[in-house]
N, C-alpha and C positions, 0 to 999 in steps of 0.2 A: 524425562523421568527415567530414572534410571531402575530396569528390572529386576526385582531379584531371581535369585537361583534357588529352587526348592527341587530337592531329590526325595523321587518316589523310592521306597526300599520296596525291593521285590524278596519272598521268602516263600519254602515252602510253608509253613507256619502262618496261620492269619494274625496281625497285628492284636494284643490285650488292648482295649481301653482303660488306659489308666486313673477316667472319673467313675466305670462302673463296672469297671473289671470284666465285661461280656468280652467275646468275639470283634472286633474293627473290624472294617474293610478296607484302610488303606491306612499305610503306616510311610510321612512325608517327613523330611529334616528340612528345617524352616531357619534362615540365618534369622540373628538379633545380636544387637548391639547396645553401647552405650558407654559415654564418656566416663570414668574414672575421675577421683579426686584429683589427680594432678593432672588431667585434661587429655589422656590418652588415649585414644578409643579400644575400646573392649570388644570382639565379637566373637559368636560363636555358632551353634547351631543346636536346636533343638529339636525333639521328636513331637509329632500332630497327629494321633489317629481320626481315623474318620470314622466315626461311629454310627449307625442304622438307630442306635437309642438314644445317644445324648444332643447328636446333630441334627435329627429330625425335622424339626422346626427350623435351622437356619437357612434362611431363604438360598445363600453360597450354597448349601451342602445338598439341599434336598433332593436335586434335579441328579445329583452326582449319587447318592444316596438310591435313588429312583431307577437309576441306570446298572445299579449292582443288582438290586434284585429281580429285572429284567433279564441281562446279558450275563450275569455270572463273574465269564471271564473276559478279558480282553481278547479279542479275536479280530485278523487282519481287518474283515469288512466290514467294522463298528468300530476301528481305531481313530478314524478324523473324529466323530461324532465324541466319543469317548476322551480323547483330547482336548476338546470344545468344553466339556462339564470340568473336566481335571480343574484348568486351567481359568475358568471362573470360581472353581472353590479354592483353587492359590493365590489367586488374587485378593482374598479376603481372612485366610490364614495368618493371624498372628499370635507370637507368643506375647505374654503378658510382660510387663514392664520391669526391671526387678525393682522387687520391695525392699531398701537399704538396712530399713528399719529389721525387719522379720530378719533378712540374714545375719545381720549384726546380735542378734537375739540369741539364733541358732549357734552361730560361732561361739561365743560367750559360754553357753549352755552345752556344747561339749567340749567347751576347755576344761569346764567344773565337769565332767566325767556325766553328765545326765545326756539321756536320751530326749529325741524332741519328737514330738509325736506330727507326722505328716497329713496334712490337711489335700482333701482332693476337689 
């Protein structure tokens, strides 16, 4: 099985959650893909915060989750330990599938000059 590559973005600035607009803890770019009409692969990369309020409850995040409000920061002597959580909440990061239907919508809908109102 082949691994993917997920890049942590480090900032002075904490990552926005973009389902509930609070504070993140960890803001990752996540590849995704997907074959095209005439069979040519599509990829790209997109952004995954890790949130303290909307992640809570996922079994991947909580330990990860758990470990922020512990440790804060990452620091030399909690970096294995801290890599051990990352790295089971990447494992389980994914972006959603695209929806053909909703883009083809959206495109349409600012051809005709209207706005489409974005769903979180």
């Amino acid at each position: 099985m082949t691994q993917r590559r997920i890049d942590i973005v480090s900032s002075q600035e904490p990552p926005t959650c973009p389902r509930c607009r609070q504070e993140g803890l960890l803001l990752a770019r996540v590849p995704y893909g997907w074959t095209n009409a005439g069979g040519a692969a599509v990829e790209g990369r997109n952004e995954v915060v890790l949130c303290a309020a909307c992640d809570t409850n996922a079994p991947h995040a909580a330990p990860l989750i758990a470990w922020f409000h512990v440790r804060g920061t990452v620091e030399p002597d909690y970096s294995e330990e801290f890599l051990r959580l990352l790295a089971g909440w990447a494992e389980q990061v994914s972006v959603p599938p695209l929806d053909r239907q909703r883009l083809e919508t959206e495109i349409e809908q600012w051809r005709r000059g209207r706005t489409v109102a974005r769903r979180t």
